[in-house]
N, C-alpha and C positions, 0 to 999 in steps of 0.2 A: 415471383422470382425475377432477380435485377442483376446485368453487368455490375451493378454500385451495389449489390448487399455487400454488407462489410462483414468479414469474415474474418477468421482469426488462424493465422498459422503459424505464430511462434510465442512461444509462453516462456519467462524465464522469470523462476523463482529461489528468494536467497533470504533463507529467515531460519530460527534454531533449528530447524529439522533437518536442516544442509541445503543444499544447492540442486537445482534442476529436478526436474517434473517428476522422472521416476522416485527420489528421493522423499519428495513429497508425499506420492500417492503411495506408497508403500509405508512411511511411517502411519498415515491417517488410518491406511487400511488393516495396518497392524491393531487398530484401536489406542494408537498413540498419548498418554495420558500429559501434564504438564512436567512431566521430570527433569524436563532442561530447566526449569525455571531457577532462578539464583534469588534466594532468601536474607541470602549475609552482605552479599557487596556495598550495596546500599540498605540496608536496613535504616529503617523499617519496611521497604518497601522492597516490592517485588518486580525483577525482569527477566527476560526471556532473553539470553545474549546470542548473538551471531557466531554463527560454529565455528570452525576453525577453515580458512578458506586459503590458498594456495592462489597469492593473487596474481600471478607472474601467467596462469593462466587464459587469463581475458585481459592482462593488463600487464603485458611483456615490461615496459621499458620499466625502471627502479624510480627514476628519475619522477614518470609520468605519475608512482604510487605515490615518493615522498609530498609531491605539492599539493596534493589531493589528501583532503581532511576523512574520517571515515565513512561519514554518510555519502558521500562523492565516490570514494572508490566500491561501496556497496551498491551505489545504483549503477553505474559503470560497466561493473562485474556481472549483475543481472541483465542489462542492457545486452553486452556479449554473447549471456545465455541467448536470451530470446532470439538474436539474431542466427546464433545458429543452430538455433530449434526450427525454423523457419524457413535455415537451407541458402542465408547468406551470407556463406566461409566468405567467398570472396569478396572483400571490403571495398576494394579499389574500383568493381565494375557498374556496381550498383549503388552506389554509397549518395551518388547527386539526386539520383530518384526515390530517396525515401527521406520525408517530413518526422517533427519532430515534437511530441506534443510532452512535456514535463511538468508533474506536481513536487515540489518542492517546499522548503522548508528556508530559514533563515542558515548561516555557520553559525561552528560550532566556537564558542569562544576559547580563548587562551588562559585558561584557568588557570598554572603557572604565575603568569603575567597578573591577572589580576589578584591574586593572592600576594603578589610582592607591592601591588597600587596599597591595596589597605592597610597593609602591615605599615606601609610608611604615612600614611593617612594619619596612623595613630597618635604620632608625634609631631606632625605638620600642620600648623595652620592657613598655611597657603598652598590651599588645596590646589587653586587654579596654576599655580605654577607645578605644582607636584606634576598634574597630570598632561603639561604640555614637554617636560621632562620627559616622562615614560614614553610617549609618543614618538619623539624623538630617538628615544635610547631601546628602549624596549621593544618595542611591537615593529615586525616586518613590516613591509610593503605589501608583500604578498599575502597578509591576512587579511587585509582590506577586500582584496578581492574574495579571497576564500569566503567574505560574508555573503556576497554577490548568490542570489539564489538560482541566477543560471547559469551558475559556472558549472552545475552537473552537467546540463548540454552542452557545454565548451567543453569539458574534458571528454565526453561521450562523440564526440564532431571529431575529437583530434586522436583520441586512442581506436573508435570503428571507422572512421571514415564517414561516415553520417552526415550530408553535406547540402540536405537540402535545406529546408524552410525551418524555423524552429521557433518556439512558443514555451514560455513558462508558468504556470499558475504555481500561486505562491497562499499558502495557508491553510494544515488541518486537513480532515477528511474531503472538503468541500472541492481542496486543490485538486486531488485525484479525480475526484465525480466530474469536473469542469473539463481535466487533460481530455479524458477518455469521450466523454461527451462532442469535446470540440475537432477529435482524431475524426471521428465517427462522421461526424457531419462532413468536413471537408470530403471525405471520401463517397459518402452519400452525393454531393454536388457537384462532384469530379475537379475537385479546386486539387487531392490527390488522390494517388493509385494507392502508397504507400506508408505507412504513418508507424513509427515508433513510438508509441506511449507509454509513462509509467512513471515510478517516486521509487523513493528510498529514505528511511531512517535509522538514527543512529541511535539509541536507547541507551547507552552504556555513556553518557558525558553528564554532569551534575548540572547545567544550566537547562539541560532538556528536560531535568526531570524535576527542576526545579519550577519550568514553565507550568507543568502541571501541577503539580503540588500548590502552586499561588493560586489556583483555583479550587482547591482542595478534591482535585481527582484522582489521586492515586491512593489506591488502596494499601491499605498496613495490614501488616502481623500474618499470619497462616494464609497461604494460599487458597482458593476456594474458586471451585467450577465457575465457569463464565455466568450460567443463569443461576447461583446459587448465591452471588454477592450481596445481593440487597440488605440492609443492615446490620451487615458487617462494617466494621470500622476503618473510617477512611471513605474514598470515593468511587471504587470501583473498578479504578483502571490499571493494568498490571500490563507493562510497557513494555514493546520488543524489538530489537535492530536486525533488519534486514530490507527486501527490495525485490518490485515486483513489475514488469515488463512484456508488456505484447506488442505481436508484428501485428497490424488490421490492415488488411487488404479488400482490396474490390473483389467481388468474387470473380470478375474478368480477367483480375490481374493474376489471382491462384489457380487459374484455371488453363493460364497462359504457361507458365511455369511448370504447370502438372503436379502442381502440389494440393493436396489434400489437406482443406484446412479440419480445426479440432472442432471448431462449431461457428453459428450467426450468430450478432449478436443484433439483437433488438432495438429501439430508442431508449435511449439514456434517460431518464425524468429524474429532476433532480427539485427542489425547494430550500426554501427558507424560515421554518415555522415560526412564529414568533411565542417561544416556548413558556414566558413570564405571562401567556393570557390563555394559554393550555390547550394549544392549536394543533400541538404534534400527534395526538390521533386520530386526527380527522385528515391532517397533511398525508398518512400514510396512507390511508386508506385513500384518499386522491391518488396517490402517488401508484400505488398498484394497481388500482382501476385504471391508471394510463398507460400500463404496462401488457395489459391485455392478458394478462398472466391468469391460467387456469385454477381456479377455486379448490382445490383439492388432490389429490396425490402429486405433489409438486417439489422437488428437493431445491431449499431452501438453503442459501450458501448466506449466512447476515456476516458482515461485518460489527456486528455491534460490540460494542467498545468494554463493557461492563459498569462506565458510570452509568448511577444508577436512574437519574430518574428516564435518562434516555433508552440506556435498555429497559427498564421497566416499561416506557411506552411503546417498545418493538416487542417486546415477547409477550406482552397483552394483544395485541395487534394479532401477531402470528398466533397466538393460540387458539385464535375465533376461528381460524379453519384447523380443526385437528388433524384430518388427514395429512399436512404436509408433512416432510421430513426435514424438521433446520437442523445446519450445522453451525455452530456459533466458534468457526475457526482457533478467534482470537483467546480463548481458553486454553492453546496450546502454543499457537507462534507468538502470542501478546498481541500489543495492541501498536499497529504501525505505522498510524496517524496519517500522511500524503501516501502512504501506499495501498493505505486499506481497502478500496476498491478497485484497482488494479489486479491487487493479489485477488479477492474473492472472483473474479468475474475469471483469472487462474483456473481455481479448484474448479468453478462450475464446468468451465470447457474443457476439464478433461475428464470431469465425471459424467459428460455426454457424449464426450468421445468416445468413454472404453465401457460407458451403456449399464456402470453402475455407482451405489450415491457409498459414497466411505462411510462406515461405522457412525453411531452417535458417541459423540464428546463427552456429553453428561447422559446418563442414563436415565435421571431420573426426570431430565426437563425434554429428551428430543428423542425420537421413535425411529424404527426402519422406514424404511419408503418401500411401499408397495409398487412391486412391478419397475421397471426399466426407467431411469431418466432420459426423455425426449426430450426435455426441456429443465433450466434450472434459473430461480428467480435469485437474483444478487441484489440485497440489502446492507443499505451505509449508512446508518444514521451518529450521526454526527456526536463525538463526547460533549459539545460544549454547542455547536450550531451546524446548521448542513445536513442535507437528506437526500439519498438519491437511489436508485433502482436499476434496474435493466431485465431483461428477459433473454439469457441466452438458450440459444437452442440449435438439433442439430439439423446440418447443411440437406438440403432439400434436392 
């Protein structure tokens, strides 16, 4: 036991299942199946879309929502949550002592805009004047910035007040595992007390899901349980907008407040397999071996994504110990790429908080947990690259 274990006292989650912790734990615990999922919007492909969110909530000003693209005001929104899950209504007093650790994503482009470039493309052979035109004429100022992958902590600084140190990782699952990793440490070092971590995506725009598809990871046609994809057609990944956010504290500093955090969390381990020479099951089993994580009745919270060969080498992995209990989330929220380890290390802290593991997702791939979770191991392996772990567990 350490003034610097890092602890976790505010969780703020925003993905199909609605908004904030109890909404969560109650749909999961319901045995929640994939029925938000959307089939037709973009067919052939499948998403999980962001419910219907009342955003004047955590993001009073009108002004502050228009500038803000969706995946900005979904991280924003969860950002709020967590802060006042936490117990920091008041923004103005504490706002300079809490750091800022953000997985991020690129914007989201103008698709408008660029559907009026090619249409005129069509008929134009000076292309390079066409598009110094539109530049001009078409495209704000302000979108330039909106590409800016830290303009979530710039709107997150100016709409909570949030005004200390701030930090962006930028790409994929690996951004989240790096944010959360690097909150952690600093607070381990006493570089801080306070650190907000977390990502958000927006699954609902054609060039984000078009980024996947050029690698041909998103899965077509019928829906199909997370560990039940493998050869099915298409790649696996069935995509979801939302946004996931933790307060990490020292436990000096929750302790100082009187606040009661949800759980510890462990060392971060994280990798890089190099997948083209078939390294990722040996990388995990590295990777949990440094996690200290116990061999058997263990509720298992994976991030895994559904492309296949990488959940294929995660639920190989996990089934060498069969006692554990996984829950392979993203079978119901989707898959939500920078936030995906933020949200899962979520679920585990409050399934050690209230001392049980939620229902299994699939039946036929994930089992009850026996006896009480003390502890919950958080799995991200990455749809395309990036691997990383953690051991949460509860406060001592």
């Amino acid at each position: 036991m350490s003034p610097r274990d890092v602890v976790i006292t505010g969780i703020g989650l925003l993905s199909t299942l609605g908004e904030g912790t109890d909404a969560h734990w109650n749909a999961l615990a319901a045995g929640v199946t994939a029925a938000t999922a959307d089939s037709t919007r973009f067919a052939p492909f499948t998403i999980h879309p962001a419910p219907a969110i009342e955003w004047g909530n955590q993001i009073p000003k009108r002004g502050d929502q228009r500038q803000m693209e969706t995946w900005q005001r979904l991280g924003t929104y969860a950002a709020g949550l967590a802060l006042d899950d936490a117990g920091f209504q008041d923004r103005e007093t504490w706002g300079a002592d809490m750091d800022m650790v953000i997985a991020a994503g690129g914007g989201e482009r103008d698709v408008a805009v660029d559907d009026t470039i090619l249409d005129a493309a069509r008929t134009r052979n000076d292309r390079g004047v066409l598009l110094n035109e539109k530049l001009t004429t078409e495209l704000r100022p302000t979108l330039f910035l909106a590409q800016l992958s830290n303009l979530l902590a710039g709107n997150i600084s100016i709409v909570h007040k949030v005004t200390g140190s701030s930090r962006t990782f930028m790409g994929e699952e690996g951004a989240g595992i790096s944010a959360v990793d690097t909150a952690a440490a600093r607070i381990r070092s006493g570089q801080s007390t306070r650190v907000l971590v977390g990502g958000a995506y927006n699954a609902e725009h054609p060039d984000m899901l078009m980024g996947y598809e050029l690698g041909g990871f998103l899965h077509r046609g019928a829906l199909r349980p997370l560990w039940q994809r493998e050869g099915a057609e298409g790649g696996g990944v069935a995509v979801g907008s939302g946004a996931a956010f933790l307060v990490l504290e020292s436990r000096d500093s929750a302790e100082s407040r009187g606040r009661t955090p949800y759980a510890m969390l462990g060392p971060v381990v994280s990798g890089r397999a190099r997948r083209s020479r078939g390294e990722l099951p040996s990388a995990l089993a590295d990777l949990a071996a440094r996690t200290a994580s116990p061999a058997e009745d263990l509720l298992v919270v994976s991030g895994a994504s559904g492309a296949h060969e990488a959940t294929k080498a995660e639920k190989d992995f996990l089934g060498s110990f069969p006692g554990n209990a996984v829950r392979g989330f993203s079978g119901v929220t989707g898959h939500l790429k920078e936030a995906q380890f933020p949200f899962a290390i979520g679920l585990a802290a409050l399934a050690v908080s209230r001392n049980a593991a939620f229902p299994p997702l699939d039946a036929e791939n994930e089992r009850e947990l026996t006896g009480v979770p003390s502890a919950a191991l958080v799995t991200t392996v990455g749809y395309a690259r990036g691997e990383g772990m953690v051991l949460v567990t509860e406060v001592d």
